[in-house]
C-alpha positions in Angstrom: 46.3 73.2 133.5 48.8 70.3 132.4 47.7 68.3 129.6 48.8 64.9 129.2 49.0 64.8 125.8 51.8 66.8 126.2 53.9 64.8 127.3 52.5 61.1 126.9 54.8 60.4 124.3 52.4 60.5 121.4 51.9 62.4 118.4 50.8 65.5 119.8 54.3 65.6 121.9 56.0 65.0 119.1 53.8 68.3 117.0 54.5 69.9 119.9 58.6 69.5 120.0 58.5 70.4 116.0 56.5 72.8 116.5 58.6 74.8 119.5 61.9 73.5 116.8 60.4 75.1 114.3 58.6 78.6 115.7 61.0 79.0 118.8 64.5 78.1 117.6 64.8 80.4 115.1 64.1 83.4 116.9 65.7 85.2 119.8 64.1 83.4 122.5 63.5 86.6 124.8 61.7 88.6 121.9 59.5 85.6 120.9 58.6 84.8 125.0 57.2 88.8 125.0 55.6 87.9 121.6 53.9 85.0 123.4 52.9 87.1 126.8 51.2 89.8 124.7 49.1 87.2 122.4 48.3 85.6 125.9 46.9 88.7 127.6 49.7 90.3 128.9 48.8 90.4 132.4 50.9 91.5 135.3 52.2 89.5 137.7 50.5 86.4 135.9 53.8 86.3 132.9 53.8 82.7 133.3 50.3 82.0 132.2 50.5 84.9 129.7 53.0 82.6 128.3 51.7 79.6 128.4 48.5 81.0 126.7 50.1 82.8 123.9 51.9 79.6 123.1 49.1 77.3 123.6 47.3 79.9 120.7 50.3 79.8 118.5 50.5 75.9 118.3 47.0 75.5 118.0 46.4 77.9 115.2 49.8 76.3 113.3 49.8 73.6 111.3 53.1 71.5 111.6 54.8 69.7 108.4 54.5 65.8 109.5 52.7 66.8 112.6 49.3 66.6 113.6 45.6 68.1 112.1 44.9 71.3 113.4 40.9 69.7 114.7 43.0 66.6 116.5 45.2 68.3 118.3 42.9 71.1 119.3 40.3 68.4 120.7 43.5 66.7 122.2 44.3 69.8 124.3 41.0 71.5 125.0 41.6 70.6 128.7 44.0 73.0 128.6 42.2 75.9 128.7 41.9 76.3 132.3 44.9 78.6 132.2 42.3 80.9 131.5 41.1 81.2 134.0 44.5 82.1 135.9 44.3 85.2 133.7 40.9 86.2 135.0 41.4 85.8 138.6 
């Protein structure tokens, strides 16, 4: 479910980081966490992964000012996708 390209110090951390600057911090954090769960299925008593799937949509559907093609990162995180299949079960 974790992706290391997340968090590997590279340029997709660093997308990611403007990207949550950007998208997150100028909105009320508690309406744009519901935004996310409903984009990411909105199913009960799996919130976390709702989450983590709406955002994961988000980010890879936005393209970030100095940050990374939408293709690279995309191919960069396509392991990440098993969260999907927390949703299903």
């Amino acid at each position: 479910m974790f992706s290391p390209a997340l968090s590997a110090g590279g340029a997709v951390e660093r997308d990611f980081k403007l990207y949550m600057k950007n998208m997150v911090g100028k909105q009320s954090q508690v309406r744009r966490a519901r935004e996310f769960k409903k984009a990411g299925g909105d199913v009960h008593h799996r919130h976390g992964a709702s989450i983590a799937m709406g955002i994961l949509d988000d980010y890879l559907a936005t393209e970030v000012a100095e940050g990374c093609h939408l293709s690279w990162k995309r191919k960069q995180l396509k392991d990440t996708y098993k969260i999907e299949r927390l949703l299903k079960k």
